[in-house]
C-alpha positions as CSV (number, residue, x, y, z in Angstrom):
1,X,0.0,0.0,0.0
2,X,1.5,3.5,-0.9
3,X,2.2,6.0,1.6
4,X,0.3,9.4,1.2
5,X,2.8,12.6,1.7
6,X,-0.1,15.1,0.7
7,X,-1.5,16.5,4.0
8,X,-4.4,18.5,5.0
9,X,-3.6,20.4,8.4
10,X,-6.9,21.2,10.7
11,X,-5.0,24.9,11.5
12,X,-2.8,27.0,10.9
13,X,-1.9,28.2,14.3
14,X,-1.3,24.9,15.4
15,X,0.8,24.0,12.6
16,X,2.7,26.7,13.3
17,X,3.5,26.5,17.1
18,X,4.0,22.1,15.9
19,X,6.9,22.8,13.3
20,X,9.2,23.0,16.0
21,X,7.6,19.7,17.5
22,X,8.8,16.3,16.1
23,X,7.0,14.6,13.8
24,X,4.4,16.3,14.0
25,X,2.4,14.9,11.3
26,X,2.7,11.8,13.5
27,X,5.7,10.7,11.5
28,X,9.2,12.2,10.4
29,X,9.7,14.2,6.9
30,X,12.8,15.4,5.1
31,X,11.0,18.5,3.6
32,X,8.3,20.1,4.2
33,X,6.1,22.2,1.2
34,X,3.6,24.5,2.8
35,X,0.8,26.4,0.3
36,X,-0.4,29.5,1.2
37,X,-3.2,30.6,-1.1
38,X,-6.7,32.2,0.0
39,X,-10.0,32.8,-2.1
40,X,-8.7,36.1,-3.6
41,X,-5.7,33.6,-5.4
42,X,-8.2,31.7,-7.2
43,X,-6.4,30.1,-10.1
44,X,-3.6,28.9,-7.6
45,X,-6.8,27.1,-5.6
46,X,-8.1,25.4,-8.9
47,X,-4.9,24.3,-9.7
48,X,-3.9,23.0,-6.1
49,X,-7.4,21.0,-6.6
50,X,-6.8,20.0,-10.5
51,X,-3.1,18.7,-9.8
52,X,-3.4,17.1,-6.4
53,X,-2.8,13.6,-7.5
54,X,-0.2,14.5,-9.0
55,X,1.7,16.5,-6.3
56,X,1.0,13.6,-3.9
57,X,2.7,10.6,-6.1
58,X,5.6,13.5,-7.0
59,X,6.4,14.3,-3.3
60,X,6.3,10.8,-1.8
61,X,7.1,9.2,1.5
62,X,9.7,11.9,2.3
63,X,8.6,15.6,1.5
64,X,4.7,16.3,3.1
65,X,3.0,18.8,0.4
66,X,0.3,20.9,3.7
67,X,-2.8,21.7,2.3
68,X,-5.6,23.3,4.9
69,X,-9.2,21.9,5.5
70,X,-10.4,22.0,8.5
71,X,-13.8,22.5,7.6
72,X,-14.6,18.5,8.2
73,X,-12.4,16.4,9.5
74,X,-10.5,13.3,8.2
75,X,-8.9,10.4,9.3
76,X,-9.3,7.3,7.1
77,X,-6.9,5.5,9.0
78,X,-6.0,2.6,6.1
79,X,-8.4,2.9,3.9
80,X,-8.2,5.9,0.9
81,X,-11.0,7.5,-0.9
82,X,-11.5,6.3,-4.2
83,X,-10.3,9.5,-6.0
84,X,-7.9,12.2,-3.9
85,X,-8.6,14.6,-6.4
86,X,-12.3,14.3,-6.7
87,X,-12.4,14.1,-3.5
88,X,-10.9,17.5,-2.8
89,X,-13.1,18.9,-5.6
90,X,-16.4,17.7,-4.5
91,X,-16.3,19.8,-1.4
92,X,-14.3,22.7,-3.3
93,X,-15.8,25.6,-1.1
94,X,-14.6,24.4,2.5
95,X,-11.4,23.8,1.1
96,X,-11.6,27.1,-0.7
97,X,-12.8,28.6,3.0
98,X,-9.8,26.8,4.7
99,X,-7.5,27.6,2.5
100,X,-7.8,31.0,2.7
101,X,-8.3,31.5,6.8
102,X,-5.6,29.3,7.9
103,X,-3.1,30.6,4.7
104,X,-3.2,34.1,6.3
105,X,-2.6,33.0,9.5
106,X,0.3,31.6,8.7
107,X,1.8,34.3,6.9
108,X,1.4,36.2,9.9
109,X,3.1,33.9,12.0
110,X,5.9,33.7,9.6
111,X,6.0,37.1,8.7
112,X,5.3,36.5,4.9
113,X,3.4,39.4,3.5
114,X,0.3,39.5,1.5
115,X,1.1,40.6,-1.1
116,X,3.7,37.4,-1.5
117,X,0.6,34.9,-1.7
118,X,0.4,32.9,-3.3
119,X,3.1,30.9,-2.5
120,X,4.7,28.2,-0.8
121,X,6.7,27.7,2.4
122,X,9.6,24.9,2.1
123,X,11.2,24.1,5.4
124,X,13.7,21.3,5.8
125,X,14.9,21.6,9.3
126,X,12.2,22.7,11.7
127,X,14.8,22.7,14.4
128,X,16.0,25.9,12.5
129,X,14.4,29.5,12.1
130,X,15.4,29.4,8.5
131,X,13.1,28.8,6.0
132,X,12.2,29.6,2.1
133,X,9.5,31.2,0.2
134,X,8.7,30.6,-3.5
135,X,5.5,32.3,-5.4
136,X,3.3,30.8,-7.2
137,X,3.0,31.8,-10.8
138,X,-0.1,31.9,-12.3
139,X,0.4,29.2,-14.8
140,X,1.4,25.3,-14.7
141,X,5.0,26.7,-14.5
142,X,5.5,26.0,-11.4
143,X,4.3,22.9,-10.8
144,X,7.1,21.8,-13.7
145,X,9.7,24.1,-11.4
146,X,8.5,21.9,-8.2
147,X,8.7,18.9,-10.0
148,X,12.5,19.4,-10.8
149,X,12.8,21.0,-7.3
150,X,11.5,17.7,-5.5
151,X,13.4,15.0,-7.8
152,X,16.6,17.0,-7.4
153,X,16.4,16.9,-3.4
154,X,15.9,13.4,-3.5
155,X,19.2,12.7,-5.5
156,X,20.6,14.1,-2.8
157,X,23.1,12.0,-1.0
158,X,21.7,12.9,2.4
159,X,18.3,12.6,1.0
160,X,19.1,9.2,-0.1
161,X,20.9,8.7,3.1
162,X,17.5,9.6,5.0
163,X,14.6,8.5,2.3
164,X,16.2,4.9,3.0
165,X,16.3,5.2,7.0
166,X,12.8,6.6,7.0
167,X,11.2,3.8,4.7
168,X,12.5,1.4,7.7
169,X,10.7,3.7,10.4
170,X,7.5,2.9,7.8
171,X,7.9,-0.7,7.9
172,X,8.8,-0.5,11.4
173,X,5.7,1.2,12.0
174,X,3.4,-0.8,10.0
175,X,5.0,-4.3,11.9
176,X,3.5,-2.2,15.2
177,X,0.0,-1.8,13.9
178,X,0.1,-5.8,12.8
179,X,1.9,-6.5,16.4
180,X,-0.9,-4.5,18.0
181,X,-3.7,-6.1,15.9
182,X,-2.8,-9.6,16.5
183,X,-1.3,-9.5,20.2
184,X,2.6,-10.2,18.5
185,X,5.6,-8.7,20.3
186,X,5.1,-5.0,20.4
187,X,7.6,-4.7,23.1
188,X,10.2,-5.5,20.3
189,X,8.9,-4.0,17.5
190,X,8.6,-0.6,19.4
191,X,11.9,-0.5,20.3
192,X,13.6,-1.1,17.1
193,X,11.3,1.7,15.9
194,X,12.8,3.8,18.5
195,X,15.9,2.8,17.3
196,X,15.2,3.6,14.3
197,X,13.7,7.1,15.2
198,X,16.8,8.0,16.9
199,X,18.8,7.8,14.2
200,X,16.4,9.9,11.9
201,X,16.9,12.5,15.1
202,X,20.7,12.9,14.8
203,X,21.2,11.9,10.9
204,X,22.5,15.0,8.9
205,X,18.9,16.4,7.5
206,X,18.7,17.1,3.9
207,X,19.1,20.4,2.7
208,X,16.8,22.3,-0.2
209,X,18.6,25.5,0.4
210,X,21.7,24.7,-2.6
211,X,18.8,23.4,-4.9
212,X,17.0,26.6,-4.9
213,X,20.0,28.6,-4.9
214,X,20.9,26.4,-8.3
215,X,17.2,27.3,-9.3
216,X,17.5,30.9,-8.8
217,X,14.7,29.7,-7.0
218,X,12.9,31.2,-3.5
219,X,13.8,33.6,-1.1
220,X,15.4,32.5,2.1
221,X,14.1,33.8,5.4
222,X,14.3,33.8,9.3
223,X,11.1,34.2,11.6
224,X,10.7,37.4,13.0
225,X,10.7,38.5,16.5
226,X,7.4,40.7,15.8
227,X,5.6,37.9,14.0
228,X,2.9,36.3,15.9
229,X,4.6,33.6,17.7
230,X,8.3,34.4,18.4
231,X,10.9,32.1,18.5
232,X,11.1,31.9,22.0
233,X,7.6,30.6,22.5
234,X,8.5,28.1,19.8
235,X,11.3,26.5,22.0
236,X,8.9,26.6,24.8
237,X,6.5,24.5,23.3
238,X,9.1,22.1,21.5
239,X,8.9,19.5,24.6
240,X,4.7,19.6,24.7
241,X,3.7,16.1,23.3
242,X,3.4,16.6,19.2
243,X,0.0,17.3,17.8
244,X,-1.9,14.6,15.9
245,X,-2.4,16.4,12.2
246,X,-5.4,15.6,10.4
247,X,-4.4,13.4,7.2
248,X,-5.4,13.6,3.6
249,X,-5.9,10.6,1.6
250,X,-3.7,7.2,2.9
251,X,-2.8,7.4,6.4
252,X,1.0,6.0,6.8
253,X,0.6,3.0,5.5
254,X,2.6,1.2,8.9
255,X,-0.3,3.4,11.3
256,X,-0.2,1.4,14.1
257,X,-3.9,0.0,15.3
């Protein structure tokens, strides 16, 4: 069964103050893509609905492509909707709605201005204040530019070097669930995926910052001390236990239970 990388968060605010949580889309990530695009950015909307098959098979198990749409809430644990992209369209006007609420507050927090949207975020070391910001043009463009963006990243060495540790804490993680489901040996299981998790921890992350300089793509930026949630408040929150995001499509296909 594949592994879904497209996401859709519940909130903004509490993706913000999670980014400097771990795993806080209940699992690690080498890269993470965030859109920002509101009602006003309507093309960019269509085409985040028209291409989102196609942006979750292009970012795969090891960059998470955030969406908002916290208008209902999903969890589908193992089992996927029929059609990701239908499903997204059928119920185009709370996405719309979320899209646009949660996109501003985010910018806010990050210090992005309005004018900038749309755009995307791309963060590949949430430890770090650093982050990039890319917009969106207003035709398919950019979704060619993101395609060479994500297939350069991973032929990374260090992507390669983290892609393969990461597809063990998967199959680690999907023994649990089977362990859990049939009373096997969780004990076991759990700690070779703590094992596993550790070394994700202190593994050199990859890095997207030389592949957009190459590019001549993005703007790098820090967070702001006057944005809304400061980087101290970020460090204070970084030991609260990590927030359970809301998932789009396939849950990780080794979900425990």
């Amino acid at each position: 069964m594949p592994t879904c990388a497209l996401r859709l968060f519940d909130d903004g605010d509490h993706l913000i103050r999670a980014l400097r949580r771990r795993n806080f889309l209940d699992r690690p990530f080498g890269l993470f893509i965030i859109a920002l695009t509101t009602q006003i950015d309507e093309a960019a909307l269509v085409r985040l609905q028209k291409y989102a098959e196609a942006i979750d098979s292009l970012t795969g198990p090891t960059v998470a492509f955030v969406l908002f749409f916290n208008a209902t809430k999903f969890d589908f644990g193992e089992e996927a909707p029929p059609d990701i992209q239908e499903y997204i369209q059928r119920r185009s006007d709370e996405f719309s709605r979320s899209m646009t609420y949660e996109s501003d507050k985010v910018a806010r927090s990050l210090g992005v201005h309005p004018s900038e949207l749309p755009c995307i975020v791309l963060i590949d070391d949430p430890q770090s204040l650093e982050f990039y910001v890319q917009r969106m043009s207003s035709d398919d463009d950019f979704l060619f530019r993101l395609r060479t963006l994500v297939g350069d990243f991973y032929a990374t060495p260090n992507c390669r070097a983290y892609s393969e540790e990461l597809n063990k804490w998967i199959d680690a993680r999907r023994r649990l669930g089977i362990a859990k489901r049939q009373n096997g040996d969780v004990e076991s299981v759990t700690q070779q995926l703590e094992g596993i998790t550790s070394v994700l921890t202190n593994m050199t992350r990859p890095s997207v910052g030389p592949i957009l300089k190459k590019m001549k793509w993005a703007e790098k930026r820090t967070w702001v001390k006057n944005a809304m949630f400061s980087a101290e408040q970020f460090a204070q929150e970084n030991a609260e236990s990590a927030l359970k995001a809301v998932e789009f499509g396939l849950k990780l296909s080794g979900s425990p239970g």
